[in-house]
PyMOL Python script that loads the backbone (N, CA, C, O; Angstrom):
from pymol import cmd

cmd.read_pdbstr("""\
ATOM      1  N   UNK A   1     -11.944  17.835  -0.634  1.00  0.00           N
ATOM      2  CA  UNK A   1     -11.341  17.221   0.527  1.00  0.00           C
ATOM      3  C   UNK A   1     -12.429  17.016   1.582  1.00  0.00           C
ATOM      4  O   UNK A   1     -13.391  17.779   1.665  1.00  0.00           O
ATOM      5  N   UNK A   2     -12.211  15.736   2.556  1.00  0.00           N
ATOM      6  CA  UNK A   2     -13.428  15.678   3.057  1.00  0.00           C
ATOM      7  C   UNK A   2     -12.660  15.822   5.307  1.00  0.00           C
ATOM      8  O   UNK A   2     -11.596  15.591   5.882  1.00  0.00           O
ATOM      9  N   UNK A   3     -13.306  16.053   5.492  1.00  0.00           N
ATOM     10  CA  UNK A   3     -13.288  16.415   7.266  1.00  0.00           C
ATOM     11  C   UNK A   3     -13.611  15.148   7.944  1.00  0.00           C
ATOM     12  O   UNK A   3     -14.690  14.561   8.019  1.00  0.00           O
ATOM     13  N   UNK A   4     -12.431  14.841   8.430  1.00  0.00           N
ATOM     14  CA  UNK A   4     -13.168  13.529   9.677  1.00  0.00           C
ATOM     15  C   UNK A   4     -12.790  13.840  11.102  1.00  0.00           C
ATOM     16  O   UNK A   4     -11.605  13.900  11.431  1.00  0.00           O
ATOM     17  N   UNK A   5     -13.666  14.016  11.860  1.00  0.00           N
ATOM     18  CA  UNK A   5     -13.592  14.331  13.031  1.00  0.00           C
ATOM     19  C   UNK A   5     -13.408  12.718  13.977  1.00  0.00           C
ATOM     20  O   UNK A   5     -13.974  11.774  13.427  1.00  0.00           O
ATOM     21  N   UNK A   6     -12.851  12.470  14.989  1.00  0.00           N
ATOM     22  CA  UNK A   6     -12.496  11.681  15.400  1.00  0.00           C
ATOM     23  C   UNK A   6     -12.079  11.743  16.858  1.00  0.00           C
ATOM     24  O   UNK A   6     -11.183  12.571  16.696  1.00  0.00           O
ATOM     25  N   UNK A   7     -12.058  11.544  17.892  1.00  0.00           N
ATOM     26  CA  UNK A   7     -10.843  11.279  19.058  1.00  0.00           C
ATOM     27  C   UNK A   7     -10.141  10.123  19.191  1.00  0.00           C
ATOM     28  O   UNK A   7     -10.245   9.057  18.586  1.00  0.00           O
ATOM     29  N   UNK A   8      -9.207  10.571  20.310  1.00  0.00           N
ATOM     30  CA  UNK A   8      -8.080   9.540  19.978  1.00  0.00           C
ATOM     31  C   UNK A   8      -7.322   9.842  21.336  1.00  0.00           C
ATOM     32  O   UNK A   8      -6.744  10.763  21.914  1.00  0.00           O
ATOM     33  N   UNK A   9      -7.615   8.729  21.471  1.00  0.00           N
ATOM     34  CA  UNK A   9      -7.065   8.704  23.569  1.00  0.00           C
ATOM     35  C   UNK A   9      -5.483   7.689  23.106  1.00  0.00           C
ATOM     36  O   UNK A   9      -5.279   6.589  22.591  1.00  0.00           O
ATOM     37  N   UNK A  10      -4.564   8.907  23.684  1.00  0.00           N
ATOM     38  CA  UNK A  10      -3.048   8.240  23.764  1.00  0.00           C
ATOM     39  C   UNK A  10      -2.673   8.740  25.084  1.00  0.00           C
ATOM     40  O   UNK A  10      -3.148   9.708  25.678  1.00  0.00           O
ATOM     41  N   UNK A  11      -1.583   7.793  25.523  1.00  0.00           N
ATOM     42  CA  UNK A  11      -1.195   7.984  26.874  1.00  0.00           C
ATOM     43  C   UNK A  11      -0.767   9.661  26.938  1.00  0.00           C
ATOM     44  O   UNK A  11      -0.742  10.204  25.834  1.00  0.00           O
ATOM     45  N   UNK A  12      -0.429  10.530  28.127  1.00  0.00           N
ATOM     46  CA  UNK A  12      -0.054  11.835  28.171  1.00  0.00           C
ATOM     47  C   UNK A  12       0.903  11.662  27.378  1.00  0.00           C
ATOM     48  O   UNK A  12       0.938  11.799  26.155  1.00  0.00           O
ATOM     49  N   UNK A  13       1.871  11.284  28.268  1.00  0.00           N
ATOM     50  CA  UNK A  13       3.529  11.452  27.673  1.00  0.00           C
ATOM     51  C   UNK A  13       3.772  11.193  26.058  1.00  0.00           C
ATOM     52  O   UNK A  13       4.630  11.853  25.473  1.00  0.00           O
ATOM     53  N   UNK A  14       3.107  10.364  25.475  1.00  0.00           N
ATOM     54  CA  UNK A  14       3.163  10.226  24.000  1.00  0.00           C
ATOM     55  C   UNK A  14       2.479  11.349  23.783  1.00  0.00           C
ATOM     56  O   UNK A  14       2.930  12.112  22.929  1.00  0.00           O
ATOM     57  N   UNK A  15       1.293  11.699  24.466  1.00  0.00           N
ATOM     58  CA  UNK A  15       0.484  13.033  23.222  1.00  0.00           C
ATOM     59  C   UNK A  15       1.175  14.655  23.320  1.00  0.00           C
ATOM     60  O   UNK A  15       0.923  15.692  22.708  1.00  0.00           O
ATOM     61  N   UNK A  16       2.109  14.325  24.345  1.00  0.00           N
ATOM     62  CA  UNK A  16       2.778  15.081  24.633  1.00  0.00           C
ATOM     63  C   UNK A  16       4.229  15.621  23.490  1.00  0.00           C
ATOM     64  O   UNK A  16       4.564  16.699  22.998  1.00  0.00           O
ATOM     65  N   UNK A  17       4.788  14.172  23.446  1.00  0.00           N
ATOM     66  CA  UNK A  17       6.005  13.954  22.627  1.00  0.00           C
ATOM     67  C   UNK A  17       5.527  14.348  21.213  1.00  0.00           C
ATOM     68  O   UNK A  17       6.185  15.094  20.489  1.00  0.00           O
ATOM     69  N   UNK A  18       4.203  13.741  20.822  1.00  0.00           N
ATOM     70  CA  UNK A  18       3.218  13.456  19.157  1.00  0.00           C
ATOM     71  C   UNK A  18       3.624  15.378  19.094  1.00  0.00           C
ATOM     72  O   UNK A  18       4.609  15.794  18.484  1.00  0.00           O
ATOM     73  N   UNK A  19       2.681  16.268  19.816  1.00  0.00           N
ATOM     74  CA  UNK A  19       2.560  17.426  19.566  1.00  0.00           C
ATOM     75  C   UNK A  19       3.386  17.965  19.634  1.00  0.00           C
ATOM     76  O   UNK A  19       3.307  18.888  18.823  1.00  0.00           O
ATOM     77  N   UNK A  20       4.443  17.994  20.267  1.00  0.00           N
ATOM     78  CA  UNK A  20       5.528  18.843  20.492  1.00  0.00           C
ATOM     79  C   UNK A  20       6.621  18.382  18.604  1.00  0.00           C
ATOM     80  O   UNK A  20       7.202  18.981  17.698  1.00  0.00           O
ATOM     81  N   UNK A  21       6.395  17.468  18.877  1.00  0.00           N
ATOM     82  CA  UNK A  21       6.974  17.287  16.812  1.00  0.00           C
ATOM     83  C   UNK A  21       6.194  17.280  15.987  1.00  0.00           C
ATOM     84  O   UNK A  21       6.021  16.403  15.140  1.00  0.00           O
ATOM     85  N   UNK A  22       5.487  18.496  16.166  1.00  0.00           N
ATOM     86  CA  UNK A  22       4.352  18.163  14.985  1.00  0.00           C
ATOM     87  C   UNK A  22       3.434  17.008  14.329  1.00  0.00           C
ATOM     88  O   UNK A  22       3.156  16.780  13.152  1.00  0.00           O
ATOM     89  N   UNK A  23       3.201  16.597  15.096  1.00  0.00           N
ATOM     90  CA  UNK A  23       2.585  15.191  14.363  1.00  0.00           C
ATOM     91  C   UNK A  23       0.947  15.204  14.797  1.00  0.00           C
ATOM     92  O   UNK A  23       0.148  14.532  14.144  1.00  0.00           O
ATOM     93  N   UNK A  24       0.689  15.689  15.481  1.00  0.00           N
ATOM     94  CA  UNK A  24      -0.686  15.753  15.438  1.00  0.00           C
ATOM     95  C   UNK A  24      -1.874  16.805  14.974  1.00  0.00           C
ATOM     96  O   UNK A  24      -3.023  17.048  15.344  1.00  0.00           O
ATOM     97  N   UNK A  25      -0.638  17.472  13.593  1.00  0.00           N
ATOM     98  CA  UNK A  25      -2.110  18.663  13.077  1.00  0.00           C
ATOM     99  C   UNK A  25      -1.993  17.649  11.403  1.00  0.00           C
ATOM    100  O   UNK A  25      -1.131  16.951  10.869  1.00  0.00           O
ATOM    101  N   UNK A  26      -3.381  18.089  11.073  1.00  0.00           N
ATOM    102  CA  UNK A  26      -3.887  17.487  10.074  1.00  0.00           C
ATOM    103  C   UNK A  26      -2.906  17.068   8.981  1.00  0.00           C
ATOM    104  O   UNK A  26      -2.903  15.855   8.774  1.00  0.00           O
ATOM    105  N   UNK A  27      -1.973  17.886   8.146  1.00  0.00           N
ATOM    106  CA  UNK A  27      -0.988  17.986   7.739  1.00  0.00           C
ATOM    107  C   UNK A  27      -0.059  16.632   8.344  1.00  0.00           C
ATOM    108  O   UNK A  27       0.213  15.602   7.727  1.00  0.00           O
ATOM    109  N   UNK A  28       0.125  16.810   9.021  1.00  0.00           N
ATOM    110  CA  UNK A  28       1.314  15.656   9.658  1.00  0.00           C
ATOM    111  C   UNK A  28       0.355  14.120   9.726  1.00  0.00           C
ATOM    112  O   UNK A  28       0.749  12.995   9.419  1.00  0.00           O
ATOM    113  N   UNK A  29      -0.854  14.488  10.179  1.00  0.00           N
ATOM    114  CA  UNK A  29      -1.533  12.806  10.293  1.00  0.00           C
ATOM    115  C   UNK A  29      -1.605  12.759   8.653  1.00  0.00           C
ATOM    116  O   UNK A  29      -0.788  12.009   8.119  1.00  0.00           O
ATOM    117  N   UNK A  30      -2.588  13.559   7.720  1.00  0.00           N
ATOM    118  CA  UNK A  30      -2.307  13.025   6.734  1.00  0.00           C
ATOM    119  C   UNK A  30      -0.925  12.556   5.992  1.00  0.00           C
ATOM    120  O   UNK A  30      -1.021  11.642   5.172  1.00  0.00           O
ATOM    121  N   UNK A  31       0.076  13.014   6.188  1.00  0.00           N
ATOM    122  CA  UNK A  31       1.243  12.602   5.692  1.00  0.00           C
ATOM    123  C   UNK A  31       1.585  10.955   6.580  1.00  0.00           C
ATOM    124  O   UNK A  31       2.219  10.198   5.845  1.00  0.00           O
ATOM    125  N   UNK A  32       1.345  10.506   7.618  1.00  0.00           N
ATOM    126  CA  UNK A  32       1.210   9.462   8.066  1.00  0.00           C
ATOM    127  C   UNK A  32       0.712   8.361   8.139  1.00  0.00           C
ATOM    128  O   UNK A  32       1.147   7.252   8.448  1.00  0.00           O
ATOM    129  N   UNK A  33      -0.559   8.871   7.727  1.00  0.00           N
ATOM    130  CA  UNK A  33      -1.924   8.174   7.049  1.00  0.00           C
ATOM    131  C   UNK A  33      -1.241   7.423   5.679  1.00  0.00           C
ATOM    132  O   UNK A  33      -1.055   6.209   5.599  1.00  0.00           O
ATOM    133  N   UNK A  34      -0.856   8.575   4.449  1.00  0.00           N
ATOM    134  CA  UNK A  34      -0.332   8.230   3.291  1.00  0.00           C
ATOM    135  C   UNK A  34       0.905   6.762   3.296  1.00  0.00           C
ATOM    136  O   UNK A  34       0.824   5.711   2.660  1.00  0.00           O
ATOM    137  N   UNK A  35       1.797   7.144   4.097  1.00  0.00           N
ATOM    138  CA  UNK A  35       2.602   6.779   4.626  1.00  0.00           C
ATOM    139  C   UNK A  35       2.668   5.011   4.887  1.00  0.00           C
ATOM    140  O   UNK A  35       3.396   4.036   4.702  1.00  0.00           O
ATOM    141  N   UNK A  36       1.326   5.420   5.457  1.00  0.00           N
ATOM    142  CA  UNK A  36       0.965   3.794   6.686  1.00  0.00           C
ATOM    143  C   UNK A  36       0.028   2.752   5.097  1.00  0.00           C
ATOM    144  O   UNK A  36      -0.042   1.536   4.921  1.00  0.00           O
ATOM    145  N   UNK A  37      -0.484   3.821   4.311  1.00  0.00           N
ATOM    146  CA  UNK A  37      -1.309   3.130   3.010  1.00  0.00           C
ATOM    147  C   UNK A  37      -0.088   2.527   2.614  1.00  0.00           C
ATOM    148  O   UNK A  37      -0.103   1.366   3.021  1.00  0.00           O
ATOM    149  N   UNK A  38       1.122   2.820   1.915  1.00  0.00           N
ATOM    150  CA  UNK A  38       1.893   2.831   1.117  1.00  0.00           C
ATOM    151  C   UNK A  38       2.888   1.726   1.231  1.00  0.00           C
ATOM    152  O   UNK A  38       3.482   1.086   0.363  1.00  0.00           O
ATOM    153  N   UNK A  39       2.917   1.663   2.760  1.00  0.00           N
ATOM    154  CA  UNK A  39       3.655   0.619   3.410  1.00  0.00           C
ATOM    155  C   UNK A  39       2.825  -0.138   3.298  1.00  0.00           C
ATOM    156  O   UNK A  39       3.430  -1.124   2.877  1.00  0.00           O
ATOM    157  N   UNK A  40       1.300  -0.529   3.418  1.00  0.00           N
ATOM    158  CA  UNK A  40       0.246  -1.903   3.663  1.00  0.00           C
ATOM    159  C   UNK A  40       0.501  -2.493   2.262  1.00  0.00           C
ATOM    160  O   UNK A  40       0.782  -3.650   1.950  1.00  0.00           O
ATOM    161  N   UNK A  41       0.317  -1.322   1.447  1.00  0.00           N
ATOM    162  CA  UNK A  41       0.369  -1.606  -0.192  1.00  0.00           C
ATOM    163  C   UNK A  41       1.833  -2.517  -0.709  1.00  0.00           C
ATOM    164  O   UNK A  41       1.901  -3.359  -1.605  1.00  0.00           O
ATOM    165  N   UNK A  42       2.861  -2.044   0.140  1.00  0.00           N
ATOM    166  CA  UNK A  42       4.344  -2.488  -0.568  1.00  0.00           C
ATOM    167  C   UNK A  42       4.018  -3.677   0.427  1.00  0.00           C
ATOM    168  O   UNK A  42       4.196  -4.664  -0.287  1.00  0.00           O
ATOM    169  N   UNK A  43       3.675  -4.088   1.562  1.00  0.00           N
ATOM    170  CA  UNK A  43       3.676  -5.007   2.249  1.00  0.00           C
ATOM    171  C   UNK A  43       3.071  -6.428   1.517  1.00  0.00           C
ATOM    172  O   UNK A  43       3.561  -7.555   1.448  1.00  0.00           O
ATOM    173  N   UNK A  44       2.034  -5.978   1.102  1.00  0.00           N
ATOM    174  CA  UNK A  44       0.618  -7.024   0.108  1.00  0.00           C
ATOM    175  C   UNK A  44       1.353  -7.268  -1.590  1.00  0.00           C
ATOM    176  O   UNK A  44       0.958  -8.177  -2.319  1.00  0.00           O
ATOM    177  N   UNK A  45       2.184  -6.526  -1.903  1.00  0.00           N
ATOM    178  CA  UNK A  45       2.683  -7.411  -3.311  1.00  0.00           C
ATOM    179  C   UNK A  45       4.107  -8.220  -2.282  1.00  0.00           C
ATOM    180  O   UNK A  45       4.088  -9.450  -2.301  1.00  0.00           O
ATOM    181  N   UNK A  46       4.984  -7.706  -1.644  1.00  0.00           N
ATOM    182  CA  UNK A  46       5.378  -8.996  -0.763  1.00  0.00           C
ATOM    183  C   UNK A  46       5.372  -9.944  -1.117  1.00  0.00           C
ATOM    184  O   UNK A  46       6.104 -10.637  -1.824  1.00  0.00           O
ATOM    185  N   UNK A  47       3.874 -10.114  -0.269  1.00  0.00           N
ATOM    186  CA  UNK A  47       2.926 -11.564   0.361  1.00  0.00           C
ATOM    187  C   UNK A  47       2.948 -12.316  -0.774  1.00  0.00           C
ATOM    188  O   UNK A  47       3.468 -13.428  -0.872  1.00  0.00           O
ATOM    189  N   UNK A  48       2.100 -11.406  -2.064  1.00  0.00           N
ATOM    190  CA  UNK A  48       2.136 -12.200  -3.231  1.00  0.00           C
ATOM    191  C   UNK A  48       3.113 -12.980  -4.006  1.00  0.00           C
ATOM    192  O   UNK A  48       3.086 -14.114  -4.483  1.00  0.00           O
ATOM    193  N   UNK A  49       4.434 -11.544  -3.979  1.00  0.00           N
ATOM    194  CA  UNK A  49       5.326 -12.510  -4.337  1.00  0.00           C
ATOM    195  C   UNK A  49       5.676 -13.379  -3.811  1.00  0.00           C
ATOM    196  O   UNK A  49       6.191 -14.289  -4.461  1.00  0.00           O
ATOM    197  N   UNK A  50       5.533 -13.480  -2.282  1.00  0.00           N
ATOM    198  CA  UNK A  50       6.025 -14.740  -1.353  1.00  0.00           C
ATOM    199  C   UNK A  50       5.544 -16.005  -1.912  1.00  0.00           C
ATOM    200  O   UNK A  50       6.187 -17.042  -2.079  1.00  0.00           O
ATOM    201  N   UNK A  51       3.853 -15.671  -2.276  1.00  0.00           N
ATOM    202  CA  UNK A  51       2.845 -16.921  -2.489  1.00  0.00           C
ATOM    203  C   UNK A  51       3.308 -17.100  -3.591  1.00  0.00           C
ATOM    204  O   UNK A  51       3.916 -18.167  -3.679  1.00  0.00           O
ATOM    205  N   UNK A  52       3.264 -16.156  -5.001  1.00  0.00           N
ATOM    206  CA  UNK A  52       3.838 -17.163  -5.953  1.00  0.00           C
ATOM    207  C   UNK A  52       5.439 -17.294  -6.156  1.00  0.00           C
ATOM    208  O   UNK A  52       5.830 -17.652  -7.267  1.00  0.00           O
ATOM    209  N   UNK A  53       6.375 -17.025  -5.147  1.00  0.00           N
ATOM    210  CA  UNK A  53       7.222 -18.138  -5.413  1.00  0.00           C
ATOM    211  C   UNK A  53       7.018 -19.526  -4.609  1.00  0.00           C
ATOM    212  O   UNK A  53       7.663 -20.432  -5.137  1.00  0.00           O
ATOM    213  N   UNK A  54       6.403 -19.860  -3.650  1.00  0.00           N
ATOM    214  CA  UNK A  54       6.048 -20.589  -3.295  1.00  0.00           C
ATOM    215  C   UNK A  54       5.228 -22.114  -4.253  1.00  0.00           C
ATOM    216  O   UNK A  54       5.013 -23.273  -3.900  1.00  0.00           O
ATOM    217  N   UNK A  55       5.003 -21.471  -5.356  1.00  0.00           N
ATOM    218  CA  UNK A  55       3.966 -22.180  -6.136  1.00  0.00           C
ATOM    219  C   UNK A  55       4.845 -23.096  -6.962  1.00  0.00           C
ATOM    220  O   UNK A  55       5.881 -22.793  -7.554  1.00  0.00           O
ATOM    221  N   UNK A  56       4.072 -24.598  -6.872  1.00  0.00           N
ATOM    222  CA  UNK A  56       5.272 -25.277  -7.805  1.00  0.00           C
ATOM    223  C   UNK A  56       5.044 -25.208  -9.261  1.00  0.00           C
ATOM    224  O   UNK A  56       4.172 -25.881  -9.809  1.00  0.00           O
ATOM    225  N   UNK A  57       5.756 -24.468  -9.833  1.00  0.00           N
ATOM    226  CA  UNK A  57       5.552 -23.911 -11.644  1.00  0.00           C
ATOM    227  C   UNK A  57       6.183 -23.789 -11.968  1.00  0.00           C
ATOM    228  O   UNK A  57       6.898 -22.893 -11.521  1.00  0.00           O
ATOM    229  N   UNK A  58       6.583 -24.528 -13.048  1.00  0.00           N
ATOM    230  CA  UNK A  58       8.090 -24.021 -13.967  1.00  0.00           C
ATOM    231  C   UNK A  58       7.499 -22.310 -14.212  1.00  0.00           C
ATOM    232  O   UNK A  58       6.539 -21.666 -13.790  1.00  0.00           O
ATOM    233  N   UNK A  59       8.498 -22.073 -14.998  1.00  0.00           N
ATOM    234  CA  UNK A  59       8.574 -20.111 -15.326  1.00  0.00           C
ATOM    235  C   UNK A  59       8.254 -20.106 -16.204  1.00  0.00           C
ATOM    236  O   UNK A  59       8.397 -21.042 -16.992  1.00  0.00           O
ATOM    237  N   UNK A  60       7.562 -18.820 -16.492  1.00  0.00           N
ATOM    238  CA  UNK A  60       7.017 -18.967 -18.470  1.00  0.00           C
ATOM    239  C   UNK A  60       8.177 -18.556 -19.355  1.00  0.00           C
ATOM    240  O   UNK A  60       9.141 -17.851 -19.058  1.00  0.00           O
ATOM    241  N   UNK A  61       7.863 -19.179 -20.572  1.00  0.00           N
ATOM    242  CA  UNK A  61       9.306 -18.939 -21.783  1.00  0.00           C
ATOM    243  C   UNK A  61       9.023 -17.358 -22.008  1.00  0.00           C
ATOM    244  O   UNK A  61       8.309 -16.563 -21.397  1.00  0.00           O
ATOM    245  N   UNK A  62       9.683 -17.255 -22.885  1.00  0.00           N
ATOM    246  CA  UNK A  62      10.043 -15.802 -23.081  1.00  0.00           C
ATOM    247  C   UNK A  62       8.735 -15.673 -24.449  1.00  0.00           C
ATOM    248  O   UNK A  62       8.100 -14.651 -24.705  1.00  0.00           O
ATOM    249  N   UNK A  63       8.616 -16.931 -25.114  1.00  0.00           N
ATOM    250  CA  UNK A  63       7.315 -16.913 -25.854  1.00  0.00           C
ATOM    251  C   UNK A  63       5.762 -16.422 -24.671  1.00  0.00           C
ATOM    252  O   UNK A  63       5.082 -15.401 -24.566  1.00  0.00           O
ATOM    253  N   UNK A  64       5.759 -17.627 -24.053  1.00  0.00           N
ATOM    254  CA  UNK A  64       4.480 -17.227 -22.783  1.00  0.00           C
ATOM    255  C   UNK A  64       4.378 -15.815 -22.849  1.00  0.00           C
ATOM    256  O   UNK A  64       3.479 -15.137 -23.347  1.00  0.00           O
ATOM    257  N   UNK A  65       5.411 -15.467 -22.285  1.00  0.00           N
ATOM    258  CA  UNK A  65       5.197 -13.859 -21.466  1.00  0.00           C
ATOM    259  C   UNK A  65       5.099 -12.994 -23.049  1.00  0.00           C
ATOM    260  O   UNK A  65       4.409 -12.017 -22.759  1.00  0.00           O
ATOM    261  N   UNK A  66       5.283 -12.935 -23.843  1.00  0.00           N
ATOM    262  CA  UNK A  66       5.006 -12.200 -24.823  1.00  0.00           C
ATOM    263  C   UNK A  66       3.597 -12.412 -25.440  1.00  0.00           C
ATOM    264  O   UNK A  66       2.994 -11.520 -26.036  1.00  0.00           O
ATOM    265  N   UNK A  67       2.962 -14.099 -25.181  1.00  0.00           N
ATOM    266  CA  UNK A  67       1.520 -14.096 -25.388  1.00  0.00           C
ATOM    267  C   UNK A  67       0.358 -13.582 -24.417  1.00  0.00           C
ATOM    268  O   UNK A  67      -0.840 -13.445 -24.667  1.00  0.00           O
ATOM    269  N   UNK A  68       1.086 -13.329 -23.203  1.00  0.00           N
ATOM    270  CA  UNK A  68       0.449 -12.680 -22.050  1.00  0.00           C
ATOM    271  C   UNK A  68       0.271 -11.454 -22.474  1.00  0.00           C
ATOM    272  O   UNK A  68      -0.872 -10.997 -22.457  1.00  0.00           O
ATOM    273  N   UNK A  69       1.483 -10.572 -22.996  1.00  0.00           N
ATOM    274  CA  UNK A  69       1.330  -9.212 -22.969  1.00  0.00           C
ATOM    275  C   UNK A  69       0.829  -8.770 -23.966  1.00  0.00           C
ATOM    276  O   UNK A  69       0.807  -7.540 -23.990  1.00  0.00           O
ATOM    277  N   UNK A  70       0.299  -9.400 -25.038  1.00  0.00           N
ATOM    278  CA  UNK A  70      -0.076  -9.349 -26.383  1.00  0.00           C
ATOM    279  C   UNK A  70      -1.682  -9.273 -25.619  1.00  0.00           C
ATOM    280  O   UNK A  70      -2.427  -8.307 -25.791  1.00  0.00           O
ATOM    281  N   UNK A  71      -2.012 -10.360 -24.838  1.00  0.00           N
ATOM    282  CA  UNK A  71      -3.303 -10.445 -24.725  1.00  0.00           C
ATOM    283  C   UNK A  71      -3.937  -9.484 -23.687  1.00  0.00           C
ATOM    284  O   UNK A  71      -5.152  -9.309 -23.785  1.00  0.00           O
ATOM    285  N   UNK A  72      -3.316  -8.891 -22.784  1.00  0.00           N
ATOM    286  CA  UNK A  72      -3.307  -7.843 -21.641  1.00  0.00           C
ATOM    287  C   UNK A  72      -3.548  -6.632 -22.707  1.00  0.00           C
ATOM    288  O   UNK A  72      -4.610  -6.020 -22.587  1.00  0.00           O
ATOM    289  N   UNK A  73      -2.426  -6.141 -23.994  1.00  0.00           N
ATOM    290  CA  UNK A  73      -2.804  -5.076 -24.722  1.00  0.00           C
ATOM    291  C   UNK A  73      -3.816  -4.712 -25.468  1.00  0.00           C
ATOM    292  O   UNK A  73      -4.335  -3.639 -25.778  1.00  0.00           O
ATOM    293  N   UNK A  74      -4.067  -6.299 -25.794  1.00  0.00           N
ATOM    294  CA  UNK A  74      -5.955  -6.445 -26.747  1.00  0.00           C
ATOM    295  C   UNK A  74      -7.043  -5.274 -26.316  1.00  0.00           C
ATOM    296  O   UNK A  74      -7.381  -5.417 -25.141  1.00  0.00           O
ATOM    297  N   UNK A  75      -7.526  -4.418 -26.819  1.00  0.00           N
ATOM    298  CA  UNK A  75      -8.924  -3.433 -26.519  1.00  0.00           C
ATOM    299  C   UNK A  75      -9.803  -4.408 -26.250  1.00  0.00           C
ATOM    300  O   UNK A  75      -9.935  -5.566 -26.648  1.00  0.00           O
ATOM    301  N   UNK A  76     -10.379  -3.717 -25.498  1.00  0.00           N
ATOM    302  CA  UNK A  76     -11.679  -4.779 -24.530  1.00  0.00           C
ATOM    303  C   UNK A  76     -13.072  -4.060 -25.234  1.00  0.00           C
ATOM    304  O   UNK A  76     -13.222  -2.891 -25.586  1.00  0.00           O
ATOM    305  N   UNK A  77     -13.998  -5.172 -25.299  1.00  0.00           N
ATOM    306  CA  UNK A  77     -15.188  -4.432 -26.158  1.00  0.00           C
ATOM    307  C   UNK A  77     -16.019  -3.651 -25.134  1.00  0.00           C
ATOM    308  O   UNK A  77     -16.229  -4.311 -24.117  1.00  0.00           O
ATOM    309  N   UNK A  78     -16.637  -2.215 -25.133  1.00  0.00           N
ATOM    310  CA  UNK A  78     -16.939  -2.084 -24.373  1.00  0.00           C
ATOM    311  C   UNK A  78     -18.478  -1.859 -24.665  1.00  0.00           C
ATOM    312  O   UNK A  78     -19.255  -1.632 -23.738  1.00  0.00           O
TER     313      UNK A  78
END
""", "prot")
cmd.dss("prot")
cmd.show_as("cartoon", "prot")
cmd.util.cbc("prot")
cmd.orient("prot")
């Protein structure tokens, strides 16, 4: 595990409210931290799906998608 030291200027009354519910010992930011990844992450396939439905493409047959996954399972030479 690695240590990041940091400051972090928030108004009183919030750093006030933050500490008094636990939210500002390591434990609680990392769980927030995780949190804030997880949401960017679910946010960004979204987008994608937004973009490709957006895309003008018929849908692949039920053949396609089985030559996709055939070729995705292929061993890669290494």
């Amino acid at each position: 595990m690695a240590t990041v030291n940091f400051n972090l200027s928030l108004p009183e009354k919030l750093r006030q409210e933050a500490e008094k519910a636990g939210l500002l010992t390591p434990k609680a930011l990392e769980r927030l931290l995780r949190e804030e990844i997880r949401r960017r992450r679910v946010d960004g396939l979204f987008a994608a799906a937004d973009k490709l439905t957006g895309l003008d493409m018929p849908p692949l047959t039920d053949a396609e998608i089985e030559a996709e996954i055939k070729q995705a399972r292929k061993p890669t030479a290494a």
